[in-house]
Phi, psi and omega in degrees: 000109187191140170285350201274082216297295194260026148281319193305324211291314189290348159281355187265345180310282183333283173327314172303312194280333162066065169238358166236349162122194195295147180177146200207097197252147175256140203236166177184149199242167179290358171279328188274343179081207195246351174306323167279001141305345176293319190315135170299164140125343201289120170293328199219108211256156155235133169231155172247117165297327217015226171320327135139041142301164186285351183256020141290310168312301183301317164339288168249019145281338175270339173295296176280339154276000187219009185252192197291162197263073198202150175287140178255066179272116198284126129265134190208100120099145159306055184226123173314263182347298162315307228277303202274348192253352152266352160300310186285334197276347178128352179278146211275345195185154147253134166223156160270120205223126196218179171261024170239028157221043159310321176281343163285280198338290201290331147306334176278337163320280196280350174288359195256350160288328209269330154294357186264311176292299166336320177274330200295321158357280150346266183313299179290001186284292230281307157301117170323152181310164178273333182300294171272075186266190177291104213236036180286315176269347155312265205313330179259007164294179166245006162291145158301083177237181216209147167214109162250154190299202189257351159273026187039072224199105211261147204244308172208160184254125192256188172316307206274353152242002164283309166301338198293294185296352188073352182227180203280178168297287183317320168308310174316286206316165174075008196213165196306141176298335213026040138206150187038101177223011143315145186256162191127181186241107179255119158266165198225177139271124174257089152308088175287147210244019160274309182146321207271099162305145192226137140257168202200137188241136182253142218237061215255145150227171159284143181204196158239168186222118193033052167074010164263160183275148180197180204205103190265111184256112177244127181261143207203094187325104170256007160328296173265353148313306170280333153318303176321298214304317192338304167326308186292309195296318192259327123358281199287336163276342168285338186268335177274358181300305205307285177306324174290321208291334205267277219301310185297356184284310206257007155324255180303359154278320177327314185282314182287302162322328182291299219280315208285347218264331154299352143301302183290320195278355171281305165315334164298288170331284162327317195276336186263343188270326165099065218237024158228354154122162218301157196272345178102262218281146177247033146304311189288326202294341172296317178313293186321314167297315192274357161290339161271316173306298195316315217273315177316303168302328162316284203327297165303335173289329137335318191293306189293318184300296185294311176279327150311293176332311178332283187310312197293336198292151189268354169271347174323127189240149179247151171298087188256138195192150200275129194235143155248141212278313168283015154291309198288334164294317198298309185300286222293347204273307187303317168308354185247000184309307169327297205306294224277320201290334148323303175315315195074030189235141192272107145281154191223124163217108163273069179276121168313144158267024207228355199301164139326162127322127136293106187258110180176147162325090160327317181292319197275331190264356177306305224250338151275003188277309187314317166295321174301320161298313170309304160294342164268334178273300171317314194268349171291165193267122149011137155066004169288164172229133178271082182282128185241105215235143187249092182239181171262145183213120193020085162048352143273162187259151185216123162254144177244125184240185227145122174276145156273125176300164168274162177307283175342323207287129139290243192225338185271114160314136159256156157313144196266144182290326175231181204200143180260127163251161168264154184233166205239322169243139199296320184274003175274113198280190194250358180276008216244329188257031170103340193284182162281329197255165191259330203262075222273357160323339171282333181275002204269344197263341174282329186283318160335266189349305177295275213305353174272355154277355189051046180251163209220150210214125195236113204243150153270187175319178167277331201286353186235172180294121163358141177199120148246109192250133159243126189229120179260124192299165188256033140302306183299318183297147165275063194267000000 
C-alpha cells in the first residue's frame, strides 16, 4: 500500500521476473483505506511510510489494529527512530527500499511470514486443541457429569456418568443426549439398555468448552432415596389403613359391649333394689348385687381399655389450657367417696392453696387421676387411709397418692396382700402378672396420660405401704 508510483512499478517488475522466488503483489494507495486489505488471502501487508509523518504513522497503527490478521511489514527511510517507532506501532519489520534493494524486501518479506507461522506453532504446541480441552478433574469426580455440544448433542462423559447411564463413552459421544438439555434443574429417569432403570436429579447450566459455547448436566443418582421414600410412603399408608381399621374396631366394641352391659346392669339393679316388689329368696338379691357390681366393673374395665387406644394414636391432640391441679384432685378423690367408704378406705387431701398452674388436657387428666384412685382404693388394705398431697418440687409438680401406715404397723413391714404392678404392656391385665387384681388397665390408661403430658407415673415397692407418684415436667408448670 504506497503512493510512490515507481516503487510499485519496480515491485511489479519484481513479480513479473520470478526473481525472489514466488511471489505476488497486489498494489492500493492509503487513500483507499483499509478495505482492500480486508481481502483473503493475503499473506503479507507492505505500507510505505516514507519519512514516518504523522499522517503516514496514524496509518499504519490503524492498519494494523483493524486490518488483517497477517503480518506488517513499514517501508520507510533510512532512519533508526522511524525503523523502531514502527516496530512499536506493531510491524514485524522497517526497511529501506530503493530500486537496487527489492531482494532485501522480499527476503523481509518472507522472514516475516515464516515468524508468524512460527508463533502461531508455538501457541498451538502450547495449548491444547479446542477439540480436547482439559476434562482432568471432570473425569475424576464421582458426579455424573455429561458435556453438550449447542445442539445438544453430547461430546463428552466421565466415569460417573457412564455408570450412571449404562453405557460406554464411545457409544454416547457424538449422539443426542435423550434427556433435558435446558439449562436449569431437572428430574429425570434414565432408561438403562440392562433394565435397571435409574432416577436422577439434573443440574445443567451454560458455560464454554474449548473456547465454544456448551452446556455442563451434572447429575445425581436418587435411586435409593426414591425406593426408600416410596417405602416410607406405603408404610405410612398401611399405618393409616391400620389405625382407621383399630379405631372401627374399638368403634364398634364400644358399642357392641356398652349396649348388653347396660342391660344388665340396669336389670341387676331392679332386681337387688327389688323395685318391682320382693324376689323371696335372698339368695337372688345377692345374686343380683354381684351381677351388678361384676357388670360395673366389666364397664370400667371398657372405660380403660378404650381411653387407652384413645391415647396410643399419633394424631391425638391435648388440650393445653392452664389447669389447676388441686381442684382436679378434689373432683376425681369426691367422685370416689362412695367407692372408698365401701372399701373401708379414708381419703386425704393435701394440697398447698398457693399451687402453680399446670398447662394440660383437663379432661385427660381428670378421668387418669380418677382412675388411679380407683384403683389405689381396691388394692390399700381395709382401713387404710390414702392421702393424696400435691407439691412444687424443682421446679416440678409431683402429685402423691400414698397409704398412711397405721399406728399399729412396726417398722418392719410385711408384704402388703394386694400390690400395684407396672406393666410396660397396657393390655396385659394384672392377674397374668401375679397381682390380685385383674382389672389392671387403669393404671396403664393414668400412665398414657401422664407421658402425652411428658410426665412419668412412677409405683414404689410391694414390700412397703403404696406410694404412686405423677411428676410433671416444669415446661408444663404455670407461675
Amino acid at each position: 500500500m504506497s503512493d510512490d508510483v515507481p516503487l510499485r512499478e519496480a515491485l511489479r517488475g519484481l513479480d513479473s521476473a520470478n526473481l525472489a522466488g514466488p511471489i505476488t503483489f497486489s498494489f492500493s494507495r492509503p487513500c483507499e483505506g483499509i478495505d482492500p486489505l480486508l481481502s483473503p488471502g493475503l499473506d503479507v501487508v507492505l505500507i510505505d511510510v516514507g519519512a514516518g509523518g504523522s499522517k503516514e504513522m496514524g496509518f499504519l497503527k490503524r492498519a494494523i489494529a483493524l486490518g488483517p490478521d497477517a503480518p506488517v511489514v513499514a517501508i520507510g527511510n533510512d532512519d533508526a527512530s522511524l525503523q523502531t517507532a514502527a516496530i512499536e506501532a506493531g510491524a514485524e519489520d522497517c526497511i529501506e527500499c530503493d530500486g537496487s534493494s527489492l531482494r532485501g524486501l522480499t527476503l523481509a518479506i518472507r522472514r516475516a511470514a515464516v515468524r508468524r507461522a512460527a508463533r502461531e506453532a508455538q501457541c498451538t504446541a502450547s495449548v491444547r486443541p479446542a477439540a480436547e480441552p482439559q476434562v482432568t478433574l471432570v473425569q475424576e469426580t464421582p458426579e455424573a457429569i455429561v458435556i453438550l455440544d449447542s445442539q445438544g448433542n453430547v461430546r463428552f462423559v466421565n466415569g460417573g456418568a457412564e455408570e450412571l447411564l449404562g453405557r460406554r463413552a464411545s457409544d454416547i459421544l457424538g449422539k443426542p443426549f435423550g434427556l433435558p438439555t435446558e439449562p436449569g434443574e431437572h428430574e429425570v429417569a434414565v432408561i438403562r439398555p440392562d433394565g435397571d432403570n435409574r432416577f436422577a436429579e439434573m443440574r445443567i447450566v451454560d458455560t464454554q468448552w474449548g473456547g465454544v459455547p456448551a452446556r455442563v448436566a451434572a447429575l445425581n443418582d436418587t435411586t435409593v432415596r426414591r425406593k426408600l421414600e416410596r417405602t416410607m410412603q406405603a408404610a405410612e399408608a398401611q399405618s393409616r389403613e391400620t389405625l382407621k381399621r383399630s379405631r372401627s374396631f374399638f368403634s364398634n366394641v364400644n358399642h357392641d359391649l356398652r349396649t348388653p352391659l347396660t342391660h344388665i346392669i340396669g336389670f341387676s339393679e331392679l332386681m337387688k333394689n327389688e323395685q318391682f316388689g320382693p324376689i323371696g329368696q335372698p339368695r337372688y338379691r345377692d345374686y343380683a348385687r354381684d351381677i351388678h357390681s361384676s357388670g360395673a366393673m366389666l364397664l370400667d374395665m371398657i372405660e380403660d381399655l378404650l381411653g387407652i387406644a384413645e391415647a396410643e394414636t399419633e394424631e391425638l391432640d391435648l388440650t393445653n389450657e392452664i389447669c389447676n391441679i388441686g381442684q382436679l384432685v378434689e373432683i376425681a378423690a369426691a367422685s370416689q367417696k362412695f367407692l372408698a367408704g365401701k372399701e373401708g378406705v379414708r381419703l386425704e387431701i393435701d394440697c398447698p392453696p398457693r399451687l402453680p398452674g399446670l398447662r394440660g388436657d383437663a379432661r385427660r387428666l381428670r378421668q387418669g387421676l380418677f382412675r388411679l384412685i380407683s384403683e389405689a382404693i381396691h388394692c390399700a388394705r381395709r382401713g387404710a387411709t390414702l392421702r393424696l398431697s400435691a407439691r412444687e418440687e424443682d421446679g416440678r409438680l409431683v402429685l402423691t397418692v400414698a397409704e398412711v401406715p397405721q399406728k399399729d404397723e412396726t417398722d418392719a413391714q410385711t408384704p402388703l396382700p394386694y400390690a400395684l404392678e407396672r406393666h410396660d404392656d397396657p393390655f396385659v391385665s394384672s392377674e397374668d402378672s401375679g397381682a390380685a387384681r385383674e382389672e389392671g388397665l387403669a393404671l396403664s390408661l393414668t400412665r398414657k396420660v401422664m407421658e402425652l403430658h411428658g410426665g412419668t407415673l412412677d409405683i414404689g415397692s410391694a414390700a412397703q405401704p403404696m406410694t404412686i407418684m405423677l411428676s410433671f415436667p416444669a415446661d408444663r408448670v404455670i407461675r
